[in-house]
C-alpha positions in Angstrom: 23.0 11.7 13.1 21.7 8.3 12.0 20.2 8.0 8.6 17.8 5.7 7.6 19.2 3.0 4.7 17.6 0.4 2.8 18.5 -2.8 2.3 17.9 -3.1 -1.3 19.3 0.1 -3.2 16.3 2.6 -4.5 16.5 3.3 -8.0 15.7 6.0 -10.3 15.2 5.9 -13.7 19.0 6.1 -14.3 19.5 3.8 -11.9 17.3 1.0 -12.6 17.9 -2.3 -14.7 17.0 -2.1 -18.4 13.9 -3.5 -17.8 12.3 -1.3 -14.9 13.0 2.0 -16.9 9.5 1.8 -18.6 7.6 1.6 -15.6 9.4 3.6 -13.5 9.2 6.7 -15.9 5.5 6.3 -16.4 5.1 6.6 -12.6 7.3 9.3 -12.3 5.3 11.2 -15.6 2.0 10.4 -13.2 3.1 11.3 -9.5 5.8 13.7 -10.0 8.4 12.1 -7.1 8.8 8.0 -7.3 8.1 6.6 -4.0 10.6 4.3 -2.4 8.9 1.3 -2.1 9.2 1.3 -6.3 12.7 2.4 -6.1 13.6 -0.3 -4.2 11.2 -2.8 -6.8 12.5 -1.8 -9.5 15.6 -3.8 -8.7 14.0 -6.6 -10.0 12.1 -5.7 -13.0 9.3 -9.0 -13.5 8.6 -7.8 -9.6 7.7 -4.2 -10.3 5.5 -4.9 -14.2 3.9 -7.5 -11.7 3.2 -4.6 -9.3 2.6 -2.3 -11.5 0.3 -4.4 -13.8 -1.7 -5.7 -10.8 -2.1 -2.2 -9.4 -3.7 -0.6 -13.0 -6.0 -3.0 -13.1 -7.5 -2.2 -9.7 -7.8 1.3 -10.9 -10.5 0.1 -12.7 -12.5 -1.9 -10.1 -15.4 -0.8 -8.1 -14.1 0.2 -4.5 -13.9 4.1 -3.9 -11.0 5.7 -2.8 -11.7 6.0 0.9 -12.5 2.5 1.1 -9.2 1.2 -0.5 -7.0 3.8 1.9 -8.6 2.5 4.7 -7.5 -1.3 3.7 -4.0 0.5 2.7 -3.9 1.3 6.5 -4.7 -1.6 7.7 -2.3 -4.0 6.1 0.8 -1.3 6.6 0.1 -1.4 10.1 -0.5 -5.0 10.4 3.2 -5.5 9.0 4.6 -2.9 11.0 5.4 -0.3 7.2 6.4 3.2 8.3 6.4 4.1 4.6 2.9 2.5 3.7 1.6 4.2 6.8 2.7 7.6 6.2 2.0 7.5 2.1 -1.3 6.1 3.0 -2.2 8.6 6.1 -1.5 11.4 3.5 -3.6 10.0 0.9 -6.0 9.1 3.2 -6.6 12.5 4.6 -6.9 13.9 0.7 -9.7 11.2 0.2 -11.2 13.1 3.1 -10.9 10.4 5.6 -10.5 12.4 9.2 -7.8 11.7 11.9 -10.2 9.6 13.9 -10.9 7.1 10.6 -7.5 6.9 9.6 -6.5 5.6 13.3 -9.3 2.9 13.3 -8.7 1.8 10.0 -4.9 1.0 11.3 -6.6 -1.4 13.0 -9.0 -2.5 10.5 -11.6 -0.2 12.3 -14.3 2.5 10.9 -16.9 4.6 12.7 -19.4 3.7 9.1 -20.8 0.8 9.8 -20.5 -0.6 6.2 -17.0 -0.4 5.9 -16.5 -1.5 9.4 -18.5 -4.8 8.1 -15.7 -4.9 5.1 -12.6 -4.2 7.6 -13.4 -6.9 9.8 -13.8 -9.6 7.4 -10.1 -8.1 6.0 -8.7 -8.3 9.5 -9.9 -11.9 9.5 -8.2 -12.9 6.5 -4.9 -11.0 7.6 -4.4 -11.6 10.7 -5.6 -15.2 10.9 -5.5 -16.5 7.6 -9.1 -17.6 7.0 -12.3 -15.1 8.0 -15.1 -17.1 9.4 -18.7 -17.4 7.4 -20.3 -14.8 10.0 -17.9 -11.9 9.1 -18.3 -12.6 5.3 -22.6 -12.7 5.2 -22.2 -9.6 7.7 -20.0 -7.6 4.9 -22.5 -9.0 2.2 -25.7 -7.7 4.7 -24.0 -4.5 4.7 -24.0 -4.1 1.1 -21.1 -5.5 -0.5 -21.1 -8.0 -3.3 -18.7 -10.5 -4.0 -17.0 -8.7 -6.8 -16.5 -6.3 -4.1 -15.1 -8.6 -1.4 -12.8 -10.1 -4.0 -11.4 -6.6 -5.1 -11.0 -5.7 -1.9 -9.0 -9.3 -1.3 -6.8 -8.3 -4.3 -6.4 -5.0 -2.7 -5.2 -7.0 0.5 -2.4 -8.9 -1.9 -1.3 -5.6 -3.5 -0.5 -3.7 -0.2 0.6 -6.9 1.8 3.6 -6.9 -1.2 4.3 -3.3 -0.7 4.4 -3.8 3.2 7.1 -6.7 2.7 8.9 -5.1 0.9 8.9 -2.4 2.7 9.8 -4.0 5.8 12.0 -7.0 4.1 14.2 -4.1 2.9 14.0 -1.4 5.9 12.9 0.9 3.1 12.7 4.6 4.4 10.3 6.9 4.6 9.7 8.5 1.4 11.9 12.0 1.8 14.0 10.4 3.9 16.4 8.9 1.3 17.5 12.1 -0.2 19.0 13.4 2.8 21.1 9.7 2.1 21.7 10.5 -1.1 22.5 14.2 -0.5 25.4 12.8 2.2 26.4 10.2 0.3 26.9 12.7 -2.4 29.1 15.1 -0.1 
């Protein structure tokens, strides 16, 4: 049986440099388990207070929860992230997103026509770079403002990092790496 290995090594909060320590116990007092995507950050510690710094500050924009999964979605599947797709289909489906909107938003898609409006003018922007002037006045007819579109933009940065690294370091699914560390162990 093959296990699934990343290329960076994920640490804990006895593994980490010096300076990741901080942040990575104040995740792990918040969530419980440290995802692997931060394990694997935390190897370089100005890259994961970036991360983290960047991410707390969203916390405190505008977007609802169900909105921001469905971008989540998007971008992991965009850059091919097993880990960012299955983290995000989990908290996706405890936003109360459904089956059906958590496959269309992998593909920048919703059924609500509001947040279709918004995804579109994402896909735009990730997949070629610049969104044409239609698809943003059709997210601002649909009723978002430009603080809005610009959150959600930032939200686009924040999970395009966690997708590379993901991918840049074949970073397993989260649960996956224990069964590593377990054999490695034996």
């Amino acid at each position: 049986m093959k296990t699934a290995m990343s290329r960076f090594q994920i640490h804990d909060d006895l593994t980490a440099p010096e300076g990741s320590v901080p942040v990575l116990r104040g995740a792990l007092s918040t969530g419980g388990q440290l995802p692997n995507f931060l394990g694997a950050l935390a190897g370089s510690p100005a890259a994961l207070r970036g991360y983290a710094r960047f991410r707390s500050e969203l916390r405190h924009g505008h977007l609802e929860l169900h909105t921001l999964e469905r971008i989540a979605l998007g971008v992991a599947e965009h850059y091919g992230s097993a880990p960012g797709l299955a983290m995000h289909a989990r908290a996706a489906r405890a936003a109360g997103l459904g089956l059906d909107e958590i496959e269309l938003a992998r593909d920048f898609g919703s059924a609500d026509e509001r947040e279709a409006a918004l995804l579109r003018y994402l896909r735009a922007l990730v997949v070629d770079g610049r969104p044409p002037m239609h698809l943003h006045e059709e997210a601002r007819e649909a009723g978002w403002h430009d603080e809005e579109i610009l959150e959600a933009i930032a939200i686009v940065a924040l999970e395009s990092l966690a997708a590379m690294v993901n991918v840049a370091g074949e970073v397993p699914v989260d649960g996956s790496v224990e069964q590593s560390r377990t054999l490695a162990a034996a």
